[in-house]
N, C-alpha and C positions, 0 to 999 in steps of 0.2 A: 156446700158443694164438695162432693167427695173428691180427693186429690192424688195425684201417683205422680210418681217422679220417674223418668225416663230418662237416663244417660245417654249419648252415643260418642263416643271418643273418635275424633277423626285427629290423629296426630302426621305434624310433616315439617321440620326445622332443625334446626342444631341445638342440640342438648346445652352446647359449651356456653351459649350466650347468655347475657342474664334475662329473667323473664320479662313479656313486654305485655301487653294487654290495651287493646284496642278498641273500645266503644264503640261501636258502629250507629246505635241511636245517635251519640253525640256528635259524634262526625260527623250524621247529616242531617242533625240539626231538626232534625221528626220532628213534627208539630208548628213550625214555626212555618213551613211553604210549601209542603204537600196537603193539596185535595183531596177528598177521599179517606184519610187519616184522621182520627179524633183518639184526643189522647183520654185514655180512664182509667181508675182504681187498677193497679195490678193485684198479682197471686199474695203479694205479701204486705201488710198493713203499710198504710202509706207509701208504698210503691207507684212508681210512676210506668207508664203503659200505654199499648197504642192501639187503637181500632181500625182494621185495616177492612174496607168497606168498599160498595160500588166497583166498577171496571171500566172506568175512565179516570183513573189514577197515573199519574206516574213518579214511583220514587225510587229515583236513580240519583248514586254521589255525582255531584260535580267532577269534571276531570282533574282540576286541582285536588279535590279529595280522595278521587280513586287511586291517581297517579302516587299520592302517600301513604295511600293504602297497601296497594298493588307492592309498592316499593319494598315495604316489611315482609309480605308475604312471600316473596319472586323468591328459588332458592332451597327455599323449606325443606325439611325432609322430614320433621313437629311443628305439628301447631294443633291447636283445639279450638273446637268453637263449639259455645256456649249461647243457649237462648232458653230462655219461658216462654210457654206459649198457651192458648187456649182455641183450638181451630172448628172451626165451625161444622156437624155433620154433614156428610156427603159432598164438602171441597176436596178440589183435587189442584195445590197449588205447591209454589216455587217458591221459599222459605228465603234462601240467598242466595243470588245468582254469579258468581263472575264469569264475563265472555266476550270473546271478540268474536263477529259475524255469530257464525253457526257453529263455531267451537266453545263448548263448555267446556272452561279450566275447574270452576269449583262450583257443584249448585248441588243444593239441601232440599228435596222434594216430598210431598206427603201427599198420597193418594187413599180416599176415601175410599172408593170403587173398587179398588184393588188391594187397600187393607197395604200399605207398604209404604214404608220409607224406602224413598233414592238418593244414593250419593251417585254424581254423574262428576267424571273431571279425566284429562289427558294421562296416558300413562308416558312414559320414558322414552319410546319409540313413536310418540305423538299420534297414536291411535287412543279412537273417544273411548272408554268404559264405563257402563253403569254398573255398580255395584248395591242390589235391592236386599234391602229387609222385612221380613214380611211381620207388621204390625200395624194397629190398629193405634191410629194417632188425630183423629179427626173423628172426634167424639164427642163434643163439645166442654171437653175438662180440661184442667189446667196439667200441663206438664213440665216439668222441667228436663231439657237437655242438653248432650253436650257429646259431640260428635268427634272421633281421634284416629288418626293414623299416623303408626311412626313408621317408615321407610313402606314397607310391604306388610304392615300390621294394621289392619282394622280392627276396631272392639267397639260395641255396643250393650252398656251398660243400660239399665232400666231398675228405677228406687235404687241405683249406685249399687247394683247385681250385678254382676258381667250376663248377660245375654248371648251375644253374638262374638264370636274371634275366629278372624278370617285371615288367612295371607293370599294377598291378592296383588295385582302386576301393580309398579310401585308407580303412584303418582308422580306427577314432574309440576311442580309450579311455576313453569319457565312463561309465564306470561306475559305476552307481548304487550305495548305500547299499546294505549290509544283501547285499552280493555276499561267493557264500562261494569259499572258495581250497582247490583239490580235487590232492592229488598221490598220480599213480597209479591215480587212477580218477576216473572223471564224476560220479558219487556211489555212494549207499552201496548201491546195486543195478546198475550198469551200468559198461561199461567197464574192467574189472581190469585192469590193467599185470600182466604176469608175466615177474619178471626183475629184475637188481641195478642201482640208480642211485646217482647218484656226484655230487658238485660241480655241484648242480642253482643257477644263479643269472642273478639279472636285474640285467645293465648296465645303467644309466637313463643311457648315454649311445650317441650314433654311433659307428658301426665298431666296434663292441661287441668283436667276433669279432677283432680282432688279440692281444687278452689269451690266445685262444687259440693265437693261429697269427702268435706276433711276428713272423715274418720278410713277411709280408704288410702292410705297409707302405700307406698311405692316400696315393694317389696322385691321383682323382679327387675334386670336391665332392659330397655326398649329393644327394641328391632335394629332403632339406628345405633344402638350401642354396639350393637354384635355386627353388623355390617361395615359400620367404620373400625371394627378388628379386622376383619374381612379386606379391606380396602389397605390397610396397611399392608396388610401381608402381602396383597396382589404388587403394591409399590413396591415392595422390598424382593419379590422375585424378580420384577422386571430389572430392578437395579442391578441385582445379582446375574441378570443374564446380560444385559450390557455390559458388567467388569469381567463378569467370565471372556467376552466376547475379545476384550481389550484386551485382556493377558494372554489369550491365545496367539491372539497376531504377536502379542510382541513376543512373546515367547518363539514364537518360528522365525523372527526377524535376527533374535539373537543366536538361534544354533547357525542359521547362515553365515553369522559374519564371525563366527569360533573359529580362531587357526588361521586366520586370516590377516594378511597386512596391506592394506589399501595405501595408495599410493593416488594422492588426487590428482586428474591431468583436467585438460580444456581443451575443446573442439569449436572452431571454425572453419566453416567454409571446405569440410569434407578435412582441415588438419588437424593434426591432434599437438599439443604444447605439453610441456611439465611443468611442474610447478615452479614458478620463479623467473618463467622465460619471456620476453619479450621482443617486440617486435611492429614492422611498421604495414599496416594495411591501407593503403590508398592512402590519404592525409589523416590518420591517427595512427597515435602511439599504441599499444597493445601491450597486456600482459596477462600472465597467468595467475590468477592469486585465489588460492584456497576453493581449486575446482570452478572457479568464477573466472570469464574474459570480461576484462575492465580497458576499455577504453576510452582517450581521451584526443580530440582534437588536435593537431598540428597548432604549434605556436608562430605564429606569422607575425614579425619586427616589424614595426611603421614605418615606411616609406618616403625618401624627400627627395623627387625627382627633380632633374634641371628644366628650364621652362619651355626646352623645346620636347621635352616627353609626358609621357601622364602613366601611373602606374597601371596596368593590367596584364590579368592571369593569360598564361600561358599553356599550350599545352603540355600537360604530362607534370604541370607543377601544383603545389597547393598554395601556396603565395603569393601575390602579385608581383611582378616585375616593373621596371622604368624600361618603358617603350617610344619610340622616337612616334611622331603623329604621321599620321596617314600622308601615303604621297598624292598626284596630284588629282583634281579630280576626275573624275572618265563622264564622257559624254551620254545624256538620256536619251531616252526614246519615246518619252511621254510630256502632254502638253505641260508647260508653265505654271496651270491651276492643279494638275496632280505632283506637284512636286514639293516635299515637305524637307527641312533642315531639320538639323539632327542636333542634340548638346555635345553627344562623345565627338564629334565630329565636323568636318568644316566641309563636306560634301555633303550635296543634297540628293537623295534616293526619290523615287517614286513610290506612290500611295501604293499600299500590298507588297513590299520590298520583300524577298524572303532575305532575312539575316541568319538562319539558322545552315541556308543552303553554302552558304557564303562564307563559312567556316564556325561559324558561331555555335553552331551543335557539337563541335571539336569538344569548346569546353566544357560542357555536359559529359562526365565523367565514369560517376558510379553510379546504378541505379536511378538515375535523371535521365530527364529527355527536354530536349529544347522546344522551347513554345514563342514563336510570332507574335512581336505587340507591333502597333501602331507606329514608332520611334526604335523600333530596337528588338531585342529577343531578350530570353532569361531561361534560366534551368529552373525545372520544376519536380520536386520527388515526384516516384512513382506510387501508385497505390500503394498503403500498406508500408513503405519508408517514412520517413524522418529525415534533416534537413543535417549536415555535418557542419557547413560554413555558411556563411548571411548569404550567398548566391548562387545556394542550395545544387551547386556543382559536386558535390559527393552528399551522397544520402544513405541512410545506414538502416536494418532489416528494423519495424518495431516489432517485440516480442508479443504478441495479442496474449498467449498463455500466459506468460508471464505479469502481466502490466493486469489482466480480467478483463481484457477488452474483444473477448468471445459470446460466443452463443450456444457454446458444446452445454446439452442436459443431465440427464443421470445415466448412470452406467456407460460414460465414454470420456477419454483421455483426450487432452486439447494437446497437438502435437503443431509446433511452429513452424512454418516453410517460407521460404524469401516473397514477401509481401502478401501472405495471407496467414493461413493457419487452415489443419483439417481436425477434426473430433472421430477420433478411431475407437474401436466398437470395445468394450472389453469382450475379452474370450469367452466364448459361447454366446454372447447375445449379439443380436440380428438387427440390421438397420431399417430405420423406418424412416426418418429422412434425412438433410444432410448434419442435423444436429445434436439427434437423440438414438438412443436403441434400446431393444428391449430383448427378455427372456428369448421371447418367441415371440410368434404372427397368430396369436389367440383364432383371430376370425377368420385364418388361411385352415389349419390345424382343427377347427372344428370345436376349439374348449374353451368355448363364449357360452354367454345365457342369454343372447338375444332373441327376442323373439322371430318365428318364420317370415312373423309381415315385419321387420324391421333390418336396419342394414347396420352391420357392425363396424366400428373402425377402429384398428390397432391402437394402441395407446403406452407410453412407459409405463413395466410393471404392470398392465391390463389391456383394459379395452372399454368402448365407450357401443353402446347401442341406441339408433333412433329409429323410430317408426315413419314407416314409409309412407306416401302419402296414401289420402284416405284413411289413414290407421291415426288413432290417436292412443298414449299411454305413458310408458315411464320407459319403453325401449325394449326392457325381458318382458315386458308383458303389452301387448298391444292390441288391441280391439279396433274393428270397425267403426265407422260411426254411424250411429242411426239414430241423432239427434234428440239422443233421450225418451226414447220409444220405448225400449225395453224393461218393462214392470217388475213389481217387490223382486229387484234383486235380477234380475234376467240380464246373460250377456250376447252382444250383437257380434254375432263372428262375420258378418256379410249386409253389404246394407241392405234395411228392412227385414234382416233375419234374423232372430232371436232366439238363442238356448234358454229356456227356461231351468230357475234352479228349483231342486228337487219340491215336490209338493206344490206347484204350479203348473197351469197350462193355458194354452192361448199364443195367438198368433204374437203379440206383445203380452204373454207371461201376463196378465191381468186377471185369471181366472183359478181361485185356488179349487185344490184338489181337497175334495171331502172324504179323506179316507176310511170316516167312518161308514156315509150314507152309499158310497160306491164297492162298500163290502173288500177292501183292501186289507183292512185289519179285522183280526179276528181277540176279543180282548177276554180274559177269564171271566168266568160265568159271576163273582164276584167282584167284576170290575166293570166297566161301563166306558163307551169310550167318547172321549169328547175331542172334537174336530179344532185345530187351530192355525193359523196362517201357515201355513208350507209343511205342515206336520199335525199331529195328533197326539193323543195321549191317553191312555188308561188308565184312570182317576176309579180307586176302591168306590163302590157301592154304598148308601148310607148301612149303617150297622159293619161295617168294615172299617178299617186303616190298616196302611201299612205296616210291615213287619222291622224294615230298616232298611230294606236288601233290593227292593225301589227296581224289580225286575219292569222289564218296558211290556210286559202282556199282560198286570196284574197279577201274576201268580203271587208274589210277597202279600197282595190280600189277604188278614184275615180276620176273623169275628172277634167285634167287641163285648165280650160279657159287661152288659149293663148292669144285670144284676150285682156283679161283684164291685164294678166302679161306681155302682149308686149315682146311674146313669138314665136311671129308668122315672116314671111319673106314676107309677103305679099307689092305690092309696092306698093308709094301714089298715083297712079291711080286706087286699087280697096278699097273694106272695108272690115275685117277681121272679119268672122264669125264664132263662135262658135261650135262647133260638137263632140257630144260624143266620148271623144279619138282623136279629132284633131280638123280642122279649116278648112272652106275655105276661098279663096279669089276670092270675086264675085266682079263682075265690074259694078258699077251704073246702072240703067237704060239708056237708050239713048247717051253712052259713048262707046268708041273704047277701052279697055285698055289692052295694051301690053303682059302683061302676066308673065312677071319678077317678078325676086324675091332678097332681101333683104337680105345679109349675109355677117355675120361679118363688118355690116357697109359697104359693094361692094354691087352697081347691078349688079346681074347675069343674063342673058336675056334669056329668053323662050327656051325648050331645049340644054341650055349650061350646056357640063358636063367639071367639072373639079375636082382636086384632094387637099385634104385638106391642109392647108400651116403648121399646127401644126402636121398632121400624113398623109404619105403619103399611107401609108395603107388604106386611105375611099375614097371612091371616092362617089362625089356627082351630082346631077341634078335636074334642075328648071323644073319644069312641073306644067304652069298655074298659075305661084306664089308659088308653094306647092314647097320645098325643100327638098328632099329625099335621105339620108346617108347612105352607106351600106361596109361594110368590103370589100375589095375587094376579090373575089375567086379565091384561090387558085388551082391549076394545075399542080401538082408536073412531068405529064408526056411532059407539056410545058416546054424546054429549057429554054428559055426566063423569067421564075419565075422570079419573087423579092424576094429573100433567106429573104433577110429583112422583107420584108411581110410574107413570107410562110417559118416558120423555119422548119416546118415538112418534105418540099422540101430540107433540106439542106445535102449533103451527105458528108461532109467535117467532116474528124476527127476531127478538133479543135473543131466545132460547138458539137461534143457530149459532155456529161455527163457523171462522175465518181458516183455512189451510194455511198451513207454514209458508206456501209460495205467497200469501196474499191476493189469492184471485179467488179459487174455488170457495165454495160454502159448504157446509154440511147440515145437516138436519138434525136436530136430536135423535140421538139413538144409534145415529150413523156411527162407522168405523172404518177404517182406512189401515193401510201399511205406509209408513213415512219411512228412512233413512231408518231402515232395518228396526223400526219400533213401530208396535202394533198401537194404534191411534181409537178413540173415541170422544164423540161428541154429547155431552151430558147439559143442559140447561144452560147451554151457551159456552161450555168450559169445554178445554180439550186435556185430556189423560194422554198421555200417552206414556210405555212400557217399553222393555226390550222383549224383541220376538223369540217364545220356547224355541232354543232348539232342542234337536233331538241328542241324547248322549254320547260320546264320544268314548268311545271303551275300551281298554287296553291298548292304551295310545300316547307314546309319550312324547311323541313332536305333532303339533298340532295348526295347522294354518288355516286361514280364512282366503278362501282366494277372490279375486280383485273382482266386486261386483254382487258378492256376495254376503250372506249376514251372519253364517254359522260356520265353525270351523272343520275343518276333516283332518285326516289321519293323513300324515307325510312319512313316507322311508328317510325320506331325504334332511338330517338335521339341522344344513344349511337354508332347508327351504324353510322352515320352522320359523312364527314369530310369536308362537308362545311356548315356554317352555318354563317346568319348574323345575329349577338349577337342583343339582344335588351335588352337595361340594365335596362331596365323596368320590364322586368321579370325576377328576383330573384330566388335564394333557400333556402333553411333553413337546414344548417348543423344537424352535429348532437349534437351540444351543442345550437340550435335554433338561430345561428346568420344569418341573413342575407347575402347573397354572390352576386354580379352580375353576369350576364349571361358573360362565358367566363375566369371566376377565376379560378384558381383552389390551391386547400391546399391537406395536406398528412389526411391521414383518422384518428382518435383518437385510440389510443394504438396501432398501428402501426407502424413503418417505412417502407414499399415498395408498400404501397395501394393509387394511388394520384386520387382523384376524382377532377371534373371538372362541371361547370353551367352552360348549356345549354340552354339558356331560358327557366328557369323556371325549367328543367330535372337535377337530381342531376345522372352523370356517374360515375362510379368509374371501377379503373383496377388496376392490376400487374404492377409497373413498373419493366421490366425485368432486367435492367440494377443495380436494388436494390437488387437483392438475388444476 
């Protein structure tokens, strides 16, 4: 069996660590409890190997084994992953999958139909990316590969040749909990692998791929080499614009106090003291010590009165006195059963006595007020005081500022007042309510990004946006609902109304636009053009390819001379002549010659048709030398169909299709738009692709907006969520440091504002997740 080897480097880890390597057969124990698996001969002598068969399989790790899978992987910024394989013609399956729900973090795809490898996985900004290789991997031969990306570097080796090297938006392996690990299919209804795999494993280190291909020797630094330089430097500006930030202030704090002799005093109570003075405030002592009032309690002797008195406070005193007892008692006015006796006392009052009216609120002094019991009264601080003596007759201010016993937020000074406290605004910003403040009123002022149907509300350092009802979204962006009505891509601005996105139409966007057969495009007379979901394209002519320059009308079309690439089938009895879009084969002058033609290394002789040895689906024939290839046509009202050829002819349940929702069915041959990838249904198996867009040209901020599958051109570099950084153009903070495009630091005297350098563009925003 003829054999080629196929690299693909998919690297994503830390260099620093030492190399780890992860067996994924072994892990999960292949062969020992999955059905549908049968293990056989691998690619190399005595190799062990797996048959992956049927589509009522399911081999998924256990959670215990994913969870220590996942665990090594989570973080990465390198890793490589290595497999053999052998995949069966015209599958179109899911090699390795990680994923929660409908989020692919990591999956390794190979489609027959479309001649491609897919690496599908979350970027940084937790939008899905496929990133496709176009090759031919499902042919029924053995391959070896091995798949790398370091930070924003993909490479694809094939026989350990670099192939493909890409920089592309940089994966994130932040893979959540409870993600399950899928080998050989997406799960347990979608994607089959068919075909034998072999030494399936994840390097958790860079350059993964030379373990395959030792003679390929690491000669350059990875990606994440040069990014984690990158990343230094970013920490060491921001450090540098914080110490700048520090010295400045202290720098204006010392020319202030030059020339200067401060002399510390103390205020209370609207007076001012000097240092060293003392003094008596209601029952405390008082002084002034080092800009501090320190106060301490009155010292009150213990008392041994004679037995006809009992000690209590007086007014205007802080210590008790010896008091002679109550004189005699005065007559009630209320019956016998409301009349209660007293302990301080040898007279009996009535039930609801006020004691307070009665002199008792006298002693309630400072800051107290008398309170009513059942037997008696007592002083009680007031709000916001503190208690001086046990019968809390003087009570003294508590400091809230001082002590943190406020609610003042960012950008406002906690200022103490007699039994409260207020938070005052610093200068220039604006109160929002009685505890915080901010720059400005964002959503009064007009310089919000909320959307029209959403209501904005002020926030420190920003503003917060919700969508009103009826509207659902993220707040800057809000749509209608219309309950999922609106087709490949279409957004509801009114319920049951739909804007269709470009290359659609219909009242639910369900009807694409053929812009070939409605005469919208016009393509070079060397190009031809062929119709695709929401778009089209002008695809070179046969006897054509492109020049490099990949203009959107065909014009970069141009003729392949066959003759000269020995491209032609012509036999050595004629000569092979050149012609715009093809070649003929002309026979000498004064010569007989046969009229055969040259294929695949076979003469074929003059009107001989026969069928391809590699797809029996073409059927071909020799006319004059010329060799001419054509799909065979299908006939679906003909019995006799090749279901194999014609899947569309095929009426067999097995040969249908399950829809991603799990309801709908499809038919062979069918095809669909899914979550901005273009779908089909082949002998029971579902393909699906990312939908062509159309190019995007001299455009250097580029966004995809909410609803849709392709990106467009922004002025705006803050609306931009794709962008390739050029760290050549810089921004200048706001303490004038230098930043590269793609840093980002928190904004100065704030915590929830993180700005970000956009080549050259200084963004800033709300982080939500900060208030």
């Amino acid at each position: 069996v003829e054999s080629r080897y196929i690299i693909v480097r998919l690297v994503a880890g830390s260099g620093a660590e030492p190399a780890q390597r992860v067996d994924v057969l072994e892990e999960l124990k292949l062969g020992e409890s999955f059905s549908g698996v049968l293990q056989v001969r691998g690619f190399h002598n005595q190799s062990r190997a797996f048959l992956f068969q049927d589509s009522w399989r399911n081999v998924r790790a256990s959670a215990a084994v994913a969870e220590g899978l996942l665990q090594k992987l989570r973080g990465r910024i390198e890793f490589t992953l290595l497999l053999t394989l052998k995949q069966e013609r015209l599958n179109s399956g899911v090699i390795l999958s990680i994923h929660h729900s409908e989020q692919r973090f990591l999956e390794l795809e190979s489609s027959a139909p479309r001649n491609e490898i897919r690496l599908h996985y979350h970027t940084q900004d937790q939008r899905p990316h496929t990133e496709v290789f176009p090759y031919r991997l499902a042919d029924d031969r053995w391959h070896k590969i091995s798949v790398g990306v370091s930070s924003s570097h993909i490479v694809l080796h094939v026989d350990c040749s670099r192939i493909y090297e890409r920089v592309v938006d940089t994966p994130a392996m932040d893979i959540p909990a409870l993600s399950s690990v899928w080998l050989g299919q997406r799960n347990a209804a979608h994607g089959f692998y068919k075909g034998i795999m072999q030494d399936v494993q994840l390097v958790l280190m860079p350059q993964g791929h030379i373990s395959q291909c030792p003679d390929l020797n690491r000669t350059c630094p990875t990606c994440n080499d040069f990014h984690g330089l990158v990343q230094k430097i970013m920490e060491l500006q921001d450090l540098l614009a914080k110490t700048s930030s520090k010295l400045a202030r202290a720098e204006e704090k010392m020319k202030s106090l030059d020339g200067c002799y401060c002399e510390k005093t103390c205020s209370l109570d609207g007076e001012v003291y000097r240092e060293g003075d003392a003094w008596i405030d209601g029952c405390r002592n008082c002084t002034c010590s080092n800009g501090t009032v320190k106060c301490e309690a009155v010292y009150c002797p213990p008392l041994l009165c004679a037995p006809d008195t009992a000690p209590t406070y007086m007014p205007g005193a802080c210590c008790k006195e010896c008091q002679l007892d109550d004189p005699p008692c005065p007559e009630l006015n209320c019956p016998e059963l409301e009349q209660i006796s007293l302990t301080d006392r040898c007279c009996k009052v009535c039930r609801g006595h006020d004691f307070c009216a009665e002199g008792s609120s006298q002693i309630c002094v400072e800051n107290s007020e008398c309170v009513n019991l059942e037997a008696g009264a007592c002083c009680s601080c007031k709000d916001g005081f503190r208690s001086l003596r046990d019968d809390s007759a003087y009570c003294q201010d508590i400091d809230e500022c001082a002590e943190g016993k406020h609610y003042c937020r960012e950008n406002t000074v906690c200022v103490n007042t007699p039994g409260s406290f207020m938070c005052i605004c610093h200068t220039g910003y604006i109160r929002i309510d009685d505890y915080s403040c901010t720059e400005h009123d964002e959503c009064v002022t007009g310089q919000h990004d909320c959307d029209e149907n959403a209501l904005c509300f002020n926030t420190v350092g920003g503003h917060s946006c919700s969508c009103k009802p009826g509207f659902v979204g993220n707040g800057t962006v809000c749509r209608a609902l219309c309950d999922g009505l609106c087709q490949n891509g279409g957004s509801c601005i009114s319920p049951d109304t739909c804007i269709c996105q470009q290359g659609f139409t219909g009242k639910r966007c369900e009807t694409d636009i053929d812009e070939c057969l409605d005469g919208f495009v016009e393509c070079d007379s060397r190009a031809t053009c062929v119709n695709l979901p929401g778009w089209y394209h002008c695809e070179c002519r046969d006897g054509y390819h492109d020049n490099g320059m990949f203009s959107a009308n065909g014009e970069s079309c141009e003729d392949i001379d066959e003759c000269e690439m020995e491209r032609h089938s012509c036999a050595n009895d004629t000569v092979c002549f050149n012609m715009d879009g093809s070649y003929d084969c002309r026979c000498p002058h004064g010569k007989n010659c046969s009229g055969d033609c040259v294929h695949d290394n076979k003469v074929k002789h003059n009107s001989q048709i026969w069928v391809l040895d590699s797809d029996r689906c073409s059927v071909c024939s020799c006319q004059n030398g010329l060799v001419m290839c054509r799909r065979m046509v299908c006939d679906c009202d003909n019995p006799t169909a090749d279901l194999f050829c014609c899947p569309e002819c095929d009426p067999r349940i097995s040969s249908q299709c399950l829809h991603q929702n799990g309801v709908l069915t499809y038919s062979s041959g069918d095809s669909w738009v899914e979550n901005c990838q273009q779908c089909q249904c082949l002998r029971g198996e579902v393909d699906c692709w990312p939908i062509s867009c159309p190019p995007v040209q001299d455009c250097e901020f580029t966004a995809v907006p909410e609803g849709e599958c392709c990106p467009r051109c922004v002025t705006n570099p803050c609306q931009a969520n794709t962008i390739s950084n050029d760290i050549t153009k810089t921004c200048t903070d706001e303490h004038g440091i230098s930043r590269f495009s793609g840093s980002t630091w928190t904004k100065h005297g704030t915590e929830c504002i993180l700005c970000q350098c956009k080549n050259g563009h200084v963004c800033c925003s709300v982080d939500p997740l900060c208030l």
